[in-house]
C-alpha positions as CSV (number, residue, x, y, z in Angstrom):
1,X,17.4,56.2,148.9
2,X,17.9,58.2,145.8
3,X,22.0,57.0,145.6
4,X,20.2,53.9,145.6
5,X,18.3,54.7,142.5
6,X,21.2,56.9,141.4
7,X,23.2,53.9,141.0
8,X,21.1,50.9,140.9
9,X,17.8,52.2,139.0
10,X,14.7,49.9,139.3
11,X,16.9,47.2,140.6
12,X,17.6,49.6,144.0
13,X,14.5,47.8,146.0
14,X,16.0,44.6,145.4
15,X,19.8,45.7,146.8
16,X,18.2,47.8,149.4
17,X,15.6,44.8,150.3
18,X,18.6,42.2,150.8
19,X,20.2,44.1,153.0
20,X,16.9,45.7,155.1
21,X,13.1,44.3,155.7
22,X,11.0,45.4,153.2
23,X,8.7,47.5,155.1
24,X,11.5,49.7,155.6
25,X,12.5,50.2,152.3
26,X,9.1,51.3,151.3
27,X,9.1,53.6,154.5
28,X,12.1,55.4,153.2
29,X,10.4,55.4,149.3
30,X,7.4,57.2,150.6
31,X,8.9,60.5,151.8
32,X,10.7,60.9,149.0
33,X,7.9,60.6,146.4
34,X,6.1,62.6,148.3
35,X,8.5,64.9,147.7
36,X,8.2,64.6,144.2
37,X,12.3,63.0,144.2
38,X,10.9,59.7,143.0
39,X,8.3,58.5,140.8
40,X,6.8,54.7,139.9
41,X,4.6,53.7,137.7
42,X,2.3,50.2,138.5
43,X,4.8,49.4,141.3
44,X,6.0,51.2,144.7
45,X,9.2,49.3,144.6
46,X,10.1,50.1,140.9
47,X,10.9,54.1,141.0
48,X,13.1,56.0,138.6
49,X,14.6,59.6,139.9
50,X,12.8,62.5,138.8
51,X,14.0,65.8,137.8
52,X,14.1,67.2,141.0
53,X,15.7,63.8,141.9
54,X,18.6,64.4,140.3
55,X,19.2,67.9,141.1
């Protein structure tokens, strides 16, 4: 999920969604912005890497 991101940015739900159903795509956002890897603003399935993200 976060080489998605990484590499695609905002666009990464929409790669990640053609190629897997949608509720699995969220279910492998959650985790990591719970861990504080990824944040979004208005919109689960537009995040941007966070610090600890990139580190």
């Amino acid at each position: 999920m976060l080489g998605a991101v990484a590499e695609h940015g905002m666009g990464a739900w929409g790669v990640l969604a053609g190629r897997f159903p949608g509720k699995v795509v969220v279910a492998a956002l959650r985790p990591e912005i719970e861990r504080r890897r990824l944040e979004f603003g208005v919109a689960e399935h537009l995040p941007w890497l966070t610090d600890r993200g990139r580190s």
